[in-house]
N, C-alpha and C positions, 0 to 999 in steps of 0.2 A: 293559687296565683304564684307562689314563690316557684311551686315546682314546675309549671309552668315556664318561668323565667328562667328555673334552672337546667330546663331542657332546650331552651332555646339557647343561651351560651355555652353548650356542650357543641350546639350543631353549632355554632361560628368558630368554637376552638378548631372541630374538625376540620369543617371548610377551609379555613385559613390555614390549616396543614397540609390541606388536599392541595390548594393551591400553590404552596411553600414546595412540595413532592414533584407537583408538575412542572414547575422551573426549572429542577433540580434534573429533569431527565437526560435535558440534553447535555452530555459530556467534552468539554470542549477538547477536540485534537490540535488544531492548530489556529492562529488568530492573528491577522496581520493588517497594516494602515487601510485595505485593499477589501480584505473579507474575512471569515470567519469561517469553521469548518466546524460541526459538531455530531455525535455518534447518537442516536438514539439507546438511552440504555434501557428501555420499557420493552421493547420488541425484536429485543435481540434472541433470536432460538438455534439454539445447539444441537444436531444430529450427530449423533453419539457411532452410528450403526456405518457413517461414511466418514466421522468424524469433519463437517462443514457445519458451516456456521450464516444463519440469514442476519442480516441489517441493514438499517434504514440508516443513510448520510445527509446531513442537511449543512449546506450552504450557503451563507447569505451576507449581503453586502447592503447599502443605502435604499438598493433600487429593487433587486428581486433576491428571494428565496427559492433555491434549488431543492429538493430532496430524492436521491437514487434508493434502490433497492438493491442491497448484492447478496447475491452466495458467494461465500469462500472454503474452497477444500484445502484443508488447512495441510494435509499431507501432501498435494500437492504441487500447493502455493502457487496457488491459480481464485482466480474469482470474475464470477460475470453479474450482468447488471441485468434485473428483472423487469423492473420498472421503473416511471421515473413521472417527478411533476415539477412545473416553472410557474415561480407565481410572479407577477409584478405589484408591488405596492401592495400585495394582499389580495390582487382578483388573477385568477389560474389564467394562464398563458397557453400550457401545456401539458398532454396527459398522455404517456406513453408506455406500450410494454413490450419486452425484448425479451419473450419468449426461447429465441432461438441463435439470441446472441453467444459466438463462441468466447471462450474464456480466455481470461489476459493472464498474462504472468504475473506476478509481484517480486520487485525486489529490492535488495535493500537501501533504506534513506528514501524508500518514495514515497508519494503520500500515499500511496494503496497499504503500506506496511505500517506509517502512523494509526490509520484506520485500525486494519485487522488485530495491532497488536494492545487500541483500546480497548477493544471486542475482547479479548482473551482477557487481557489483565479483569473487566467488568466481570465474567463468567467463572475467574480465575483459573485459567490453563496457561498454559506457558506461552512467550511468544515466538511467532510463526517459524522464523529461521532458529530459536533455541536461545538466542539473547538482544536485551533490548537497546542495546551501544555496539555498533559495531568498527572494527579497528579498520583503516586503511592506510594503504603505502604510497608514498608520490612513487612514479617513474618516468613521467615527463609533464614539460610546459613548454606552453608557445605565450606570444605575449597575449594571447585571447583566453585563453583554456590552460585550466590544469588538470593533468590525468591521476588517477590514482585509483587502484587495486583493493579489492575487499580482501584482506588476508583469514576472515575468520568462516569467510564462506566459499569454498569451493566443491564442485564433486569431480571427483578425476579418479581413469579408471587404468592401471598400466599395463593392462592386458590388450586392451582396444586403442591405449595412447588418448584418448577424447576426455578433454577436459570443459567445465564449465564454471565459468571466471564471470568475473560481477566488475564494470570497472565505473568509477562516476568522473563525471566531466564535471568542471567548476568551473563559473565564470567570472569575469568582474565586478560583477555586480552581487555575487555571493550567490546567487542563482546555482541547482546542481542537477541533473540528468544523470542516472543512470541506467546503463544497459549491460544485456548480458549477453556474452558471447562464450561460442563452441569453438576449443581450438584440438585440433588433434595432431601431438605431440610426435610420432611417428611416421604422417603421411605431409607435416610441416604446412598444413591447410588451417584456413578459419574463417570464420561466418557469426552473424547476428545466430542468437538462439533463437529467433522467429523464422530466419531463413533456411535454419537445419533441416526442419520438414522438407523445403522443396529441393534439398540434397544441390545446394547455391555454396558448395565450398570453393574458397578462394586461395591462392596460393599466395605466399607471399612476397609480397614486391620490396625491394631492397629500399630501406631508409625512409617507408612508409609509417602512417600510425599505425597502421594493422602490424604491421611489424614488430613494434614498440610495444602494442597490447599482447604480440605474441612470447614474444620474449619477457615479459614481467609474468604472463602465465607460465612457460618452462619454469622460470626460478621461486614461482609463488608451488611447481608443483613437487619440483624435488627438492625442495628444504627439506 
């Protein structure tokens, strides 16, 4: 009888740590009045041979529970989304897979960069840009927007002049947007880095922003 009893309070120790483990998975990235954002760290898998990294994202607020699926090639600081599910109040909305969805960029201060870089720290690799604080510069405001310059992240090349510049937008409300842009230094052109594929260089126009973003990349490139 006792060993009995004593094999039964083994299985409730267990249980109640299996339980205590399974809370514990979800990682929280970010958490605000609004919603929640957390990393699954149970089925996170690391491909060594392309150096990419799979994970599940779950997001959730009062009303529904999101959870995506991403690759991220960590070398090339890109990641796409496989699949994906919506729940409401707990019964599925929606079940979807993206198969042949092309890959986004990441950069930094977004939330695709909070993500990736809990995935690493979890796996423990470095994270994805090489550090987890990055430094920026003002070079203009208006009274909506303030701009400012990633100084720790650029690639710039002096033989081709083509630089690629990280700038975040800041707004009133603390809200920030980043994008990345290609300027090249030599031909005095620049474009969105999504619009560099469709070879959408722009020249610059005097006293524009693009101006302002070009000029803060010349001085961000020859310090």
């Amino acid at each position: 009888m006792k060993r009995i009893i004593s094999i039964l309070l083994l299985f409730f120790v267990l249980a109640s740590g299996g339980v205590s483990f399974a809370a514990d998975r979800w990682v929280t990235v970010e958490s605000t009045q609004d919603y929640s954002r957390y990393i699954d760290s149970q089925t996170i898998a690391y491909n060594k041979a392309d150096n990419s990294v799979m994970y599940w994202i779950k997001v959730q607020n009062s009303r529904y529970t999101f959870l995506e699926q991403y690759i991220c090639y960590l070398g090339q600081k890109k990641r796409r989304s496989l699949r994906s599910v919506t729940y409401k109040q707990g019964v599925l909305q929606r079940s979807t897979d993206n198969p042949g969805q092309y890959g986004v960029n990441i950069y930094p201060d977004s939330s695709g960069e909070k993500e990736v870089n809990a995935v690493c720290s979890i796996i423990g690799t470095a994270p994805i840009f090489g550090v987890s604080t990055h430094h920026w510069k003002w070079f203009y405001s208006t009274d909506q927007i303030t701009y400012t310059i990633c100084v720790d992240q650029k690639d710039y090349d002096p033989t081709t002049g083509r630089a690629l510049i990280y700038v975040k937008k800041t707004y009133l409300n603390g809200s920030h947007w980043t994008q990345a842009y290609v300027c090249n230094l030599k031909e005095n052109t620049i474009t969105t880095a999504v619009d560099e594929s469709n070879n959408d260089q722009k020249y610059i126009v005097p006293d524009s922003i693009e101006e302002r973003i070009f000029n803060a990349a010349v001085s961000l490139c020859r310090q």
